[in-house]
N, C-alpha and C positions, 0 to 999 in steps of 0.2 A: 560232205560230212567230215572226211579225214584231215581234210585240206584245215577245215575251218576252225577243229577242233585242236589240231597243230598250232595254229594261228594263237589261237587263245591260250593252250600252255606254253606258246613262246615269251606271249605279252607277260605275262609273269614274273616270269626270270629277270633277276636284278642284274643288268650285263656289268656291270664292273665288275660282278664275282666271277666271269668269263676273262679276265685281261688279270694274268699271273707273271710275277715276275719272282726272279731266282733271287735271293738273300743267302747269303756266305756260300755261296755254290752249290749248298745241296737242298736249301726250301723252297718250294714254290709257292710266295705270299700274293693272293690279291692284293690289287693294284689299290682297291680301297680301304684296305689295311694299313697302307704305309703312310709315315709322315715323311713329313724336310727334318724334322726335330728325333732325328733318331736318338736313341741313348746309346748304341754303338758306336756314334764316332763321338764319345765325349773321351774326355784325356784319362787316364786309368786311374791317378790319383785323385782325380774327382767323382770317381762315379765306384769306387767298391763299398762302399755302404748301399750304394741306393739299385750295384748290382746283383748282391747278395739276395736284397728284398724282391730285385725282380727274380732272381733263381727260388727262392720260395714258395712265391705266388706262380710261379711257373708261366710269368708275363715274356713275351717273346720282345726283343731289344729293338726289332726293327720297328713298333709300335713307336706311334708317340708318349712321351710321358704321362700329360691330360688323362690318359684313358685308364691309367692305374686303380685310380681309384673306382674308376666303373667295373674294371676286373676284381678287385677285391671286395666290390660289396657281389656280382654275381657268384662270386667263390663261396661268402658268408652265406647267402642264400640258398644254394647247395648242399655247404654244410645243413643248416637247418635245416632242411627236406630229409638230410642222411640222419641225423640225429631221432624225426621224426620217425622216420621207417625203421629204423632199428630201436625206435621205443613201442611202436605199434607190436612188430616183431615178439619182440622177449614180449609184452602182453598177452599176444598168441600163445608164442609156446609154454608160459608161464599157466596161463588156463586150460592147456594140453595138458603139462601134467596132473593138473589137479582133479583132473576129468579121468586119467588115467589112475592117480590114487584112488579114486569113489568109485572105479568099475573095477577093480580086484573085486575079487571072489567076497562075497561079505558071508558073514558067520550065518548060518539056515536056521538057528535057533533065533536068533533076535531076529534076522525075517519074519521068521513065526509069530513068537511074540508083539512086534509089528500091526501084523496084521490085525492077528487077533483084540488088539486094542483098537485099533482104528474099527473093528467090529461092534464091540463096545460101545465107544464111542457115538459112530451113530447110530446104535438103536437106541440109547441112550436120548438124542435128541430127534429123532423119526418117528419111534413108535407113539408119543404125545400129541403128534401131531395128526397122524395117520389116527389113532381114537379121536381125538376131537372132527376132523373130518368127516369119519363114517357115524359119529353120532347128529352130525348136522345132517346129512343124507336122512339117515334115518327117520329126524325129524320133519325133510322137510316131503318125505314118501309119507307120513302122516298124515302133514297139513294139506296135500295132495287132495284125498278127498272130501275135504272139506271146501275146498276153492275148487274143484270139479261140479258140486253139488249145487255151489248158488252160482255157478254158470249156466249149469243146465237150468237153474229156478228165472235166471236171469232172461233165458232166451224163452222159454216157453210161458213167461208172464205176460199177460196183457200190455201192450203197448201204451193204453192210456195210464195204465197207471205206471208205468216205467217214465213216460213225457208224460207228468201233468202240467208241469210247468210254461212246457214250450205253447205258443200261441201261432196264430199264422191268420194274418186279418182281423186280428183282435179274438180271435177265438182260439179256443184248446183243442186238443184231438179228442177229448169226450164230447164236447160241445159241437163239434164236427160230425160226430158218430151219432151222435143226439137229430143232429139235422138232414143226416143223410136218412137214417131210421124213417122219421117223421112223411122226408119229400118219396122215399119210399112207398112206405103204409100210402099215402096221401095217389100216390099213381095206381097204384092197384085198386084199390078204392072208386076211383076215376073208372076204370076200364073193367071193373065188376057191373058198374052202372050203366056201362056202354053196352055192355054183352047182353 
């Protein structure tokens, strides 16, 4: 488990940033930092303009030249993250204090006032609503028993005349009721004769 897990944060590590070497006797620069093309050994009247710019950008001499340019736009990019965070910043605290002006103590009297409109207000617009509400209830606790009424007429009507319409073998449930009456009468009949 230790062994293995070693193994794997070994493999990681980029080993040339392991092989340091000393520049003007007191830095210790990776080995895959340095160029042949230093800007240290160029002749002194050739290179104080373009050592000045590396002292600004705070680019190190033992570097290749090439690479200037890649420090100077990582530098811009920098910049602009710092610019960003120190614009988010003052936003914050910009909205801090105005959050801090609106919680001072406000005057109790236009509290009051305040409210007392917003009370207004909406009874103003509730209580129109709330009457028309309770005047629809009311109406429909009215019509209530009158559709209780022919429910109840609904269920206790005779069936045939509720389905006249419906058929079943070409016949109606009168016409059914009709026939069963009949084959009825017609058996008792039978078995009054029997007896």
């Amino acid at each position: 488990g230790g062994v293995e897990r070693e193994l794997k944060q070994f493999s990681q590590i980029f080993l040339p940033c392991l092989q340091y070497r000393v520049v003007n006797e007191i830095q210790h620069v990776p080995a895959h930092e340095l160029s042949i093309h230093r800007l240290d050994r160029m002749l002194p009247w050739d290179s104080l303009v373009f050592t000045d710019v590396c002292q600004s950008l705070k680019f190190p001499l033992y570097k290749a030249p090439e690479k200037i340019l890649i420090h100077a736009a990582e530098l811009k990019k920098d910049l602009v993250h710092l610019h960003g965070q120190i614009s988010y910043k003052n936003t914050a605290l910009n909205e801090l204090q105005m959050k801090k002006k609106l919680s001072q103590a406000p005057d109790i009297q236009t509290l009051i006032k305040m409210v007392k409109d917003h009370d207004v207000d909406q009874i103003a617009r509730l209580v129109p609503k709330i009457q028309h509400l309770i005047q629809q209830c009311v109406q429909n606790i009215d019509s209530t028993k009158d559709i209780q009424q022919a429910v109840t007429d609904w269920w206790e009507q005779p069936s045939q005349f509720a389905l006249s319409c419906e058929t079943r073998h070409g016949l109606s449930l009168c016409q059914w009721l009709d026939r069963w009456t009949l084959a009825l009468r017609t058996l008792q009949q039978q078995r009054g004769n029997w007896a």
